[in-house]
C-alpha positions as protocol buffer text, in pm:
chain_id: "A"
residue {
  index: 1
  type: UNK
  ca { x: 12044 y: -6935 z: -8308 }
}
residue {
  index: 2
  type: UNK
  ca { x: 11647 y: -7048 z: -8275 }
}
residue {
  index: 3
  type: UNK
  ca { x: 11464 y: -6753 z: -8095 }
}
residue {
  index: 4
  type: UNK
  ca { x: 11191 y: -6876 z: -7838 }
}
residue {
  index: 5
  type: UNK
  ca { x: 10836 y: -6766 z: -7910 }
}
residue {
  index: 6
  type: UNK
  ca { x: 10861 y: -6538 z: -7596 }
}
residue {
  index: 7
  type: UNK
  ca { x: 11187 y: -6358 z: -7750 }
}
residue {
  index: 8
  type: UNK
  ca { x: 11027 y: -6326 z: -8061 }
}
residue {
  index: 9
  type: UNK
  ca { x: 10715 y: -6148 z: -7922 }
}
residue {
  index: 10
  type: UNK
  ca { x: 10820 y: -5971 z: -7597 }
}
residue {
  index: 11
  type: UNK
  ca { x: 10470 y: -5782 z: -7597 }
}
residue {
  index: 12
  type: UNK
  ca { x: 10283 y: -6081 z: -7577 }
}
residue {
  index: 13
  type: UNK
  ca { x: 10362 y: -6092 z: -7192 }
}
residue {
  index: 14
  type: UNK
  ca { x: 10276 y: -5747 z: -7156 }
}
residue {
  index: 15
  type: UNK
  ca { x: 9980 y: -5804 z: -7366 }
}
residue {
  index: 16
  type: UNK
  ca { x: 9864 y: -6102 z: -7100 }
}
residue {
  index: 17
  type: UNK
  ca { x: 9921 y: -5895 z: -6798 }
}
residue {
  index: 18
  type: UNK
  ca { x: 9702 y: -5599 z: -6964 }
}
residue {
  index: 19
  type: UNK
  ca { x: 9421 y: -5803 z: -6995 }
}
residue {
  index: 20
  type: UNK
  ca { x: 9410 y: -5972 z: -6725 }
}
residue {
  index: 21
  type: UNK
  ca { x: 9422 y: -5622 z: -6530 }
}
residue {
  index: 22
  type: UNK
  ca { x: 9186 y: -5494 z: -6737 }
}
residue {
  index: 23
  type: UNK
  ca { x: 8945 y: -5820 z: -6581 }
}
residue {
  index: 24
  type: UNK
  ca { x: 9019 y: -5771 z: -6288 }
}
residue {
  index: 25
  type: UNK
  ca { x: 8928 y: -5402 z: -6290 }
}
residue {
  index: 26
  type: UNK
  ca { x: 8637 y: -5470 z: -6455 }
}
residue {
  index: 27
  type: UNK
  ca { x: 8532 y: -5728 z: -6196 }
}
residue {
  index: 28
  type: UNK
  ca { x: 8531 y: -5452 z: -5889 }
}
residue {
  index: 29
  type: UNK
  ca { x: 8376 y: -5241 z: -6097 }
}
residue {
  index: 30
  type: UNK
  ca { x: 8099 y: -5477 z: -6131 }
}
residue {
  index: 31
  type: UNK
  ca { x: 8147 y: -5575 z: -5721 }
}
residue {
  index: 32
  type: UNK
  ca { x: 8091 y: -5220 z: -5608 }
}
residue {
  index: 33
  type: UNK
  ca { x: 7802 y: -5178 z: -5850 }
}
residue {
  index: 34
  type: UNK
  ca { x: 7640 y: -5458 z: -5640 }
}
residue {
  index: 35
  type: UNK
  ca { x: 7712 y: -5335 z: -5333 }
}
residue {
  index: 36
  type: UNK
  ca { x: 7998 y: -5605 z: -5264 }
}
residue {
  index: 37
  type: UNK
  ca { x: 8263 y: -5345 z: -5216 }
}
residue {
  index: 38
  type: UNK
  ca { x: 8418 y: -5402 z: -4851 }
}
residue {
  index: 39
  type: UNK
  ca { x: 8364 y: -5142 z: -4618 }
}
residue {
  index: 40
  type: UNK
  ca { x: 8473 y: -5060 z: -4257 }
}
residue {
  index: 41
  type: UNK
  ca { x: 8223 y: -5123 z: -3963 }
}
residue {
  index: 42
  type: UNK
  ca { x: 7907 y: -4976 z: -3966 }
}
residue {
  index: 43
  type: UNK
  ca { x: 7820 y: -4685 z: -3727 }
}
residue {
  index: 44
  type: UNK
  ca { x: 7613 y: -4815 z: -3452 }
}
residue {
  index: 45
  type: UNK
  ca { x: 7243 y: -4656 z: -3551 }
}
residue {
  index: 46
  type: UNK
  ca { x: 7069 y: -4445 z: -3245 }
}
residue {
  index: 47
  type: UNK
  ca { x: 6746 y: -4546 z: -3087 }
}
residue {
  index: 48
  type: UNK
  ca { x: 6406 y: -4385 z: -3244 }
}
residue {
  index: 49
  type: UNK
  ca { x: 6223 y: -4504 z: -2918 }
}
residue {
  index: 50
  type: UNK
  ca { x: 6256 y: -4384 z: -2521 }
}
residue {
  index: 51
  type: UNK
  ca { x: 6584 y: -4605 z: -2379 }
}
residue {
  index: 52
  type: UNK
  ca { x: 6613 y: -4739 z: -1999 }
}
residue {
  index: 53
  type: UNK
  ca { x: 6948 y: -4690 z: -1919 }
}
residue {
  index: 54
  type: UNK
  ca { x: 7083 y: -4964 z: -1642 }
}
residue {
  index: 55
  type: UNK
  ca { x: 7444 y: -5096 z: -1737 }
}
residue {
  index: 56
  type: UNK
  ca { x: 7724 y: -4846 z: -1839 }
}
residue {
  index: 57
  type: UNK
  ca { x: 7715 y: -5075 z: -2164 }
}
residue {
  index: 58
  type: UNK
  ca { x: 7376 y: -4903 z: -2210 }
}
residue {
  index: 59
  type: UNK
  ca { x: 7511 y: -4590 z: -2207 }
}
residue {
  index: 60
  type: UNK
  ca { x: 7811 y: -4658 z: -2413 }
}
residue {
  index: 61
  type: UNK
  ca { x: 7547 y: -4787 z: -2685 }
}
residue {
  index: 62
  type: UNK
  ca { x: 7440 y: -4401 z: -2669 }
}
residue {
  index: 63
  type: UNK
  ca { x: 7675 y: -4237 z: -2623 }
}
residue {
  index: 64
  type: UNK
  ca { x: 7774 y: -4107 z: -3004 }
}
residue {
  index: 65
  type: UNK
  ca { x: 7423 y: -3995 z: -3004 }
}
residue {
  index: 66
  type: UNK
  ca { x: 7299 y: -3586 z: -3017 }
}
residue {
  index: 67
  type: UNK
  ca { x: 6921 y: -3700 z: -3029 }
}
residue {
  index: 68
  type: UNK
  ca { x: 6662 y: -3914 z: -2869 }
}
residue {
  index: 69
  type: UNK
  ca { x: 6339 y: -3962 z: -2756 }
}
residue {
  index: 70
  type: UNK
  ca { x: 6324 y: -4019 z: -2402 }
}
residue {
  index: 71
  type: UNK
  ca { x: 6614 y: -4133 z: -2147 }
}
residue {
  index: 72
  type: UNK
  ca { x: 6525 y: -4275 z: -1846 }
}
residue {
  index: 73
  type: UNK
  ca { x: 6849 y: -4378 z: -1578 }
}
residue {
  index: 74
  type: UNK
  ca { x: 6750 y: -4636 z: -1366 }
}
residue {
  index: 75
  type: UNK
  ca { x: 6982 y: -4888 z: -1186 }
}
residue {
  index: 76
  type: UNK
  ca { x: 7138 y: -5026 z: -888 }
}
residue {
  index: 77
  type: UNK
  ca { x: 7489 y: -4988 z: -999 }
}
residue {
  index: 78
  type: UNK
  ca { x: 7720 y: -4703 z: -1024 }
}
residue {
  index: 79
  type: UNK
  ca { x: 7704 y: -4554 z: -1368 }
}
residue {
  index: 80
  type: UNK
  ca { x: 7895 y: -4267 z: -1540 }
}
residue {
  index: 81
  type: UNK
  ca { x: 7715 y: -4063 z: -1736 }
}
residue {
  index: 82
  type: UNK
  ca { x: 7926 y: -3806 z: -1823 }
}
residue {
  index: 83
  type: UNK
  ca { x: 7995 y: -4008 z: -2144 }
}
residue {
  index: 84
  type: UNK
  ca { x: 7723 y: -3890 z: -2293 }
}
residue {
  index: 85
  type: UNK
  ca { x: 7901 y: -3627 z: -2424 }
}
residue {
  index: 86
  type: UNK
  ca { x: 7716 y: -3576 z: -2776 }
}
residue {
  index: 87
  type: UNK
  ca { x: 7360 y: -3538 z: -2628 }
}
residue {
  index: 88
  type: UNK
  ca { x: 7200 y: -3264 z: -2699 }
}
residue {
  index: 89
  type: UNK
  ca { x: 6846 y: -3278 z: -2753 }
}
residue {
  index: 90
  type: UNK
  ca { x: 6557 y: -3506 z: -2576 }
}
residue {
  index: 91
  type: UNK
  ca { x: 6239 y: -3492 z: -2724 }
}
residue {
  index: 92
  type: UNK
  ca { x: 6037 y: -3650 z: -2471 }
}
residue {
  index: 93
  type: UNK
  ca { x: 6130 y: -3736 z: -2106 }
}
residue {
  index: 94
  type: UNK
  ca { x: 6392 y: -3718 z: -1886 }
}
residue {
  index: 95
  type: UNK
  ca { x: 6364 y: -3927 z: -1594 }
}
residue {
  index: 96
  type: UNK
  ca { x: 6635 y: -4019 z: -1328 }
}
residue {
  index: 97
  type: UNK
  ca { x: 6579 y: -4258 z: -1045 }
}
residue {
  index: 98
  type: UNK
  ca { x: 6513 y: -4469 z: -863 }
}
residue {
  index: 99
  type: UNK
  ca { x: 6902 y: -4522 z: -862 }
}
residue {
  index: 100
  type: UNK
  ca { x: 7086 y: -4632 z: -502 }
}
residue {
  index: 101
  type: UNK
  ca { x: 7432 y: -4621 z: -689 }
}
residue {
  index: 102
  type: UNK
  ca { x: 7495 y: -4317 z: -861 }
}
residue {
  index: 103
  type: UNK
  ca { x: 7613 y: -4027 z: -667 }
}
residue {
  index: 104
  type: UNK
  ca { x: 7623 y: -3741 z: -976 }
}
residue {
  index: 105
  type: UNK
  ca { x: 7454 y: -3701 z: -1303 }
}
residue {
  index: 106
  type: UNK
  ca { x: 7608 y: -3481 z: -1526 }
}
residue {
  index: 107
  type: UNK
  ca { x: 7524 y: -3436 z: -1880 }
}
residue {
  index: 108
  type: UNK
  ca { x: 7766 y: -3157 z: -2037 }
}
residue {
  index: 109
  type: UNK
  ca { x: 7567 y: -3114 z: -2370 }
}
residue {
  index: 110
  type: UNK
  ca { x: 7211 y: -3178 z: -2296 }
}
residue {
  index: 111
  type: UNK
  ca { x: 7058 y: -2810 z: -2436 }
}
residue {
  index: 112
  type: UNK
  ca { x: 6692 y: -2938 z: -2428 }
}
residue {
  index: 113
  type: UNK
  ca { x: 6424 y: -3143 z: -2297 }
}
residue {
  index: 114
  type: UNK
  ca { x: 6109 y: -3097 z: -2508 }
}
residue {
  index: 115
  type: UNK
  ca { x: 5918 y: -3292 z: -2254 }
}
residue {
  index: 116
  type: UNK
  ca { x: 5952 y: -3318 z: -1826 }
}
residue {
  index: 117
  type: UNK
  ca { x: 6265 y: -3397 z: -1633 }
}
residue {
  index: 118
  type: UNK
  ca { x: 6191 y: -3586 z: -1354 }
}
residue {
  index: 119
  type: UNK
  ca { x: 6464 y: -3671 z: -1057 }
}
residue {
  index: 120
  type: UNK
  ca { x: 6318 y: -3882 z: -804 }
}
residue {
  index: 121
  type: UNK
  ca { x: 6409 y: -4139 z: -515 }
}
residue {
  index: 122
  type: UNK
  ca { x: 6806 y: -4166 z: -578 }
}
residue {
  index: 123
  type: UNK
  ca { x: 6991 y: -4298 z: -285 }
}
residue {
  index: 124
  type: UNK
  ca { x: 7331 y: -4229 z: -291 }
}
residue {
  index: 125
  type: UNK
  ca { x: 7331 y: -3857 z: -577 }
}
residue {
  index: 126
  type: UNK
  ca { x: 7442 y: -3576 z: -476 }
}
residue {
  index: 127
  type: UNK
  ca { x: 7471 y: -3377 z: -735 }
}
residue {
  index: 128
  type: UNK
  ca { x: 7283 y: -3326 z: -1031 }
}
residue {
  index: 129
  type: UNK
  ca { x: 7521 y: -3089 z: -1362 }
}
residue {
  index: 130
  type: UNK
  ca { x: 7297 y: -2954 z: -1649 }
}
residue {
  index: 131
  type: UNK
  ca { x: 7534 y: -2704 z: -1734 }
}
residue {
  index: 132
  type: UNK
  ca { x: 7404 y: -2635 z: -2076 }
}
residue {
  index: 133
  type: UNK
  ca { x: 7053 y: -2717 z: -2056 }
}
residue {
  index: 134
  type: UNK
  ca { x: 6884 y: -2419 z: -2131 }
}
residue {
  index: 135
  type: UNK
  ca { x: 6502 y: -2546 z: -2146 }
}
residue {
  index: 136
  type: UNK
  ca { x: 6230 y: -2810 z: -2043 }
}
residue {
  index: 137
  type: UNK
  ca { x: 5883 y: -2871 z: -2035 }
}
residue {
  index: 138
  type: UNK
  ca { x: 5867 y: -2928 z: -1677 }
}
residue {
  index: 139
  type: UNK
  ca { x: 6113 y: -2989 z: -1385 }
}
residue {
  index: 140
  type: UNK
  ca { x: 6044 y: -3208 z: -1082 }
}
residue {
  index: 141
  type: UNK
  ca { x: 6332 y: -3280 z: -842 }
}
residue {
  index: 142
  type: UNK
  ca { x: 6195 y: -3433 z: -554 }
}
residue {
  index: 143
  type: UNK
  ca { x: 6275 y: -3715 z: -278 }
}
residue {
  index: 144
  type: UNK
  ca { x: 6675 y: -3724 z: -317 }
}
residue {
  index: 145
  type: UNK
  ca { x: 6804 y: -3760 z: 36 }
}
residue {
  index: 146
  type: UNK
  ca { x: 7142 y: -3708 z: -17 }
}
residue {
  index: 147
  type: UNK
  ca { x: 7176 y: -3421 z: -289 }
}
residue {
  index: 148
  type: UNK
  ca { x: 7326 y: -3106 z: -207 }
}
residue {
  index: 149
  type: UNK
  ca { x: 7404 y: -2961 z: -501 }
}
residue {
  index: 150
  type: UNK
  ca { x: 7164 y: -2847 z: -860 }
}
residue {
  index: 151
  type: UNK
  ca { x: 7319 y: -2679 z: -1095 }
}
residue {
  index: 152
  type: UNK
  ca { x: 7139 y: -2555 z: -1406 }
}
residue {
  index: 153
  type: UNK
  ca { x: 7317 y: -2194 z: -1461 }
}
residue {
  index: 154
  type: UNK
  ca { x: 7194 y: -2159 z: -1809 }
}
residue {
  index: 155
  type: UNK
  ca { x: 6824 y: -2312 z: -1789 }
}
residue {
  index: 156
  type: UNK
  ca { x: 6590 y: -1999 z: -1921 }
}
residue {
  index: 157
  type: UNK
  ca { x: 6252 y: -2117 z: -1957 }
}
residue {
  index: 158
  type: UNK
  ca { x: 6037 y: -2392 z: -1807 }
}
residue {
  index: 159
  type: UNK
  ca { x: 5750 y: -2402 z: -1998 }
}
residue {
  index: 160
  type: UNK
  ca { x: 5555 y: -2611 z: -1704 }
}
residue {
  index: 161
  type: UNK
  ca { x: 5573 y: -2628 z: -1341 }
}
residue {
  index: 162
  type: UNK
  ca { x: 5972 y: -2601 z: -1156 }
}
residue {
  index: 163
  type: UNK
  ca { x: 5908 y: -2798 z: -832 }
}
residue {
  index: 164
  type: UNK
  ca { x: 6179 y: -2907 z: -612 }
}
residue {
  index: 165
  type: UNK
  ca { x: 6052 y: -3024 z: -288 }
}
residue {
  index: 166
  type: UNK
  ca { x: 6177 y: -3286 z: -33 }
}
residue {
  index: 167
  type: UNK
  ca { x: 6535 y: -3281 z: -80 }
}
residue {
  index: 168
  type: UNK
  ca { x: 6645 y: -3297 z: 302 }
}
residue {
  index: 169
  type: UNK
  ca { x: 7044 y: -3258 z: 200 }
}
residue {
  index: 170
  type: UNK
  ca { x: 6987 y: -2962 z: -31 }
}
residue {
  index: 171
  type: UNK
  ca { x: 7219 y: -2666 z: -3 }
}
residue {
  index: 172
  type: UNK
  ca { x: 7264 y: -2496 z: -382 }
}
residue {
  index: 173
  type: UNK
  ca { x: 7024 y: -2446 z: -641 }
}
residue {
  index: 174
  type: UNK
  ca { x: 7170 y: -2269 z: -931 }
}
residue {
  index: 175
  type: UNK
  ca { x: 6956 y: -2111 z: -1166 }
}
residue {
  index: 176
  type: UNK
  ca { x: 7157 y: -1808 z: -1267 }
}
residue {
  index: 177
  type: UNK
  ca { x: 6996 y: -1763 z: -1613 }
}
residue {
  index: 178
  type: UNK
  ca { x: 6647 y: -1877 z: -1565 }
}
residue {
  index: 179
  type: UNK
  ca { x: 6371 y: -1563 z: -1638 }
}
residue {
  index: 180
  type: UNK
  ca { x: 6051 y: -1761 z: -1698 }
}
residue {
  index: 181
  type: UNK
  ca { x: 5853 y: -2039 z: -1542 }
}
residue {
  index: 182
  type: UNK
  ca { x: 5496 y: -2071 z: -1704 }
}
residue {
  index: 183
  type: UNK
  ca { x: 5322 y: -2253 z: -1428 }
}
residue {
  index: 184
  type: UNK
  ca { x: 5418 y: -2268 z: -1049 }
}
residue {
  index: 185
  type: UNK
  ca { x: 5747 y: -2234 z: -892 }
}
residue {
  index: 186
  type: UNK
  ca { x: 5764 y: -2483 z: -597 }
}
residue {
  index: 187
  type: UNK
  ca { x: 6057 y: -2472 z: -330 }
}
residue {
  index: 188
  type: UNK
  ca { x: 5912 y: -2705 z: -24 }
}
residue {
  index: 189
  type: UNK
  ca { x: 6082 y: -2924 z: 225 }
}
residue {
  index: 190
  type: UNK
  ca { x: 6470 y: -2852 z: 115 }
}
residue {
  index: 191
  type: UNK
  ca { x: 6552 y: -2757 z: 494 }
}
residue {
  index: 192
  type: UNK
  ca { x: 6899 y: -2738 z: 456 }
}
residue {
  index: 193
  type: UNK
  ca { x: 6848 y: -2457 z: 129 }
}
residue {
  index: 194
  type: UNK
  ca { x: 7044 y: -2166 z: 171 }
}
residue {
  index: 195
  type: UNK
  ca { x: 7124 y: -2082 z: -148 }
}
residue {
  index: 196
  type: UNK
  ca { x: 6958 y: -1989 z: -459 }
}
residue {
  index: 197
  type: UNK
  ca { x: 7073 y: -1767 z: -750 }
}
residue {
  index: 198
  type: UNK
  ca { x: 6751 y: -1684 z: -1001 }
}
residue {
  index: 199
  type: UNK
  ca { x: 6845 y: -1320 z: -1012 }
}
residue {
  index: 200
  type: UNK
  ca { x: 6720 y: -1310 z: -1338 }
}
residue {
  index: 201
  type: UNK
  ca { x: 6404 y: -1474 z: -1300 }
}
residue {
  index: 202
  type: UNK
  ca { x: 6122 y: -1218 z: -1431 }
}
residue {
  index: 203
  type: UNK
  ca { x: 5762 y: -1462 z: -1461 }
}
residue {
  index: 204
  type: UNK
  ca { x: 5643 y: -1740 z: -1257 }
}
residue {
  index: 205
  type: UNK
  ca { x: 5222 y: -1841 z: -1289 }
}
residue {
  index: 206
  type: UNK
  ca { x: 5246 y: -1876 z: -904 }
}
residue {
  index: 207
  type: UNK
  ca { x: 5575 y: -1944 z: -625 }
}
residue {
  index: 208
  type: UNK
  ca { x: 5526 y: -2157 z: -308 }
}
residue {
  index: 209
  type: UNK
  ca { x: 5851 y: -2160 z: -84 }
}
residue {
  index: 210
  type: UNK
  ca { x: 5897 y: -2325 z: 229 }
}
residue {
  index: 211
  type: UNK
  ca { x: 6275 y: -2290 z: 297 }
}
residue {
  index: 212
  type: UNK
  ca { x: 6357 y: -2173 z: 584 }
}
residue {
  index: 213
  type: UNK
  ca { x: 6725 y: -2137 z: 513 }
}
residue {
  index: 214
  type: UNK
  ca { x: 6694 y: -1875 z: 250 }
}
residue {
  index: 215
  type: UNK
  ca { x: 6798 y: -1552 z: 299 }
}
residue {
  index: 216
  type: UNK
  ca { x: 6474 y: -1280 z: 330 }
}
residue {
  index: 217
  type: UNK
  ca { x: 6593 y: -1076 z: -29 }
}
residue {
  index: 218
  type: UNK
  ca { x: 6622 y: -1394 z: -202 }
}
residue {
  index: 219
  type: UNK
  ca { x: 6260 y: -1500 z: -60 }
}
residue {
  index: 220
  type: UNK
  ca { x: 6138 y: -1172 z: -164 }
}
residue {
  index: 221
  type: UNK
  ca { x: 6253 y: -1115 z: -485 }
}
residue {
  index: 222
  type: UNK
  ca { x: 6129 y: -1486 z: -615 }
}
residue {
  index: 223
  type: UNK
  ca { x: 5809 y: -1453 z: -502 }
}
residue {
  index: 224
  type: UNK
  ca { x: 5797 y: -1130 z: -660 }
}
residue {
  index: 225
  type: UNK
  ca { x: 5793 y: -1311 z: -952 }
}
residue {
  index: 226
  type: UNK
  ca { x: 5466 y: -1428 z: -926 }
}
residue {
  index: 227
  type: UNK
  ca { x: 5202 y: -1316 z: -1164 }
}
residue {
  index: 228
  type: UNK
  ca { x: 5443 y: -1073 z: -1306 }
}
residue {
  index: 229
  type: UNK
  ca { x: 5372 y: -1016 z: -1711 }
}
């Protein structure tokens, strides 16, 4: 019997399918030499400038971020912050307000503001969670109607001026760790006050209080911090 080319040379097959492997390795080779390789979805980059936060999509567009140069929080609507869960560090500003929608800012990881935080003329908040800041340039919390509640238990330093004045709703201020305010410590015009904890604050350049709510040892013991060294 007449053997077929293909029974005569069974390697030849084998041969084929070698080389034409052998191309096709060669041509991804080549692809991810260029660059052509296909790759999953690029990481969404984080902002090198200050960012206006409005929409809850504009804080989802953040919110993998641990760094960035300002924040400001300004909006009519009812955003949740407490996605922001990988912030860390601001280098320049924090500002918050005027809002009429949001009724708590809370950012878990926030450890430092390089520059100011400033919380003015917001509506509806009324309550503002720092709980791991632990320093700032400068602090100004002023003109919130409705807040009743600060908490920043492990802020240590303010290397400006703490003011929080004009806060008509105001019943807690928590500032358990702070020991050192370089410039004046303001407390004016929070009527409803009655509660502070600063038990370890050491250093303030000056303290003003107007709070009528506050007990007399509390009263005592912060301005006692006045031109300590």
């Amino acid at each position: 019997m007449r053997r077929s080319r293909t029974d005569a040379d069974p390697g030849g097959v084998t041969m084929v399918r070698a080389s034409a492997n052998a191309v096709a390795t060669v041509a991804g080779l080549a692809l991810a030499a260029c660059g052509a390789t296909p790759a999953g979805p690029a990481a969404p980059s984080c902002p090198t400038h200050s960012v206006v936060l409005a929409s809850q999509a504009d804080i989802a567009r953040l919110a993998h971020c641990t760094t960035t140069s300002g924040v400001t929080i300004r909006s009519g609507a009812s955003l949740d912050t407490s996605v922001l869960h990988a912030l860390a560090t601001i280098t320049g500003d924090l500002e918050i307000g005027p809002t009429v929608g949001i009724e708590e800012i809370a950012l878990g990881e926030l450890r430092a503001v390089e520059g100011a935080i400033h919380v003015a003329s917001n509506g509806l908040l009324q309550g503002l969670y720092l709980p791991h800041l632990e320093r700032a340039g400068r602090i100004e919390i002023d003109g919130n109607v409705a807040i009743t509640t600060i908490s920043l238990p492990r802020l240590q330093a303010v290397r400006g001026a703490l003011r929080i004045t004009d806060n008509a709703s105001l019943e807690l201020l928590d500032l358990t760790a702070l020991a050192a305010v370089d410039q004046e410590l303001v407390l004016t015009g929070d009527p409803e006050l009655a509660l502070v904890e600063a038990t370890q604050l050491q250093r303030a350049a000056s303290v003003r209080l107007d709070v009528p709510k506050l007990p007399p040892d509390v009263t005592e013991r912060l301005r006692a911090a006045a031109g300590a060294p």
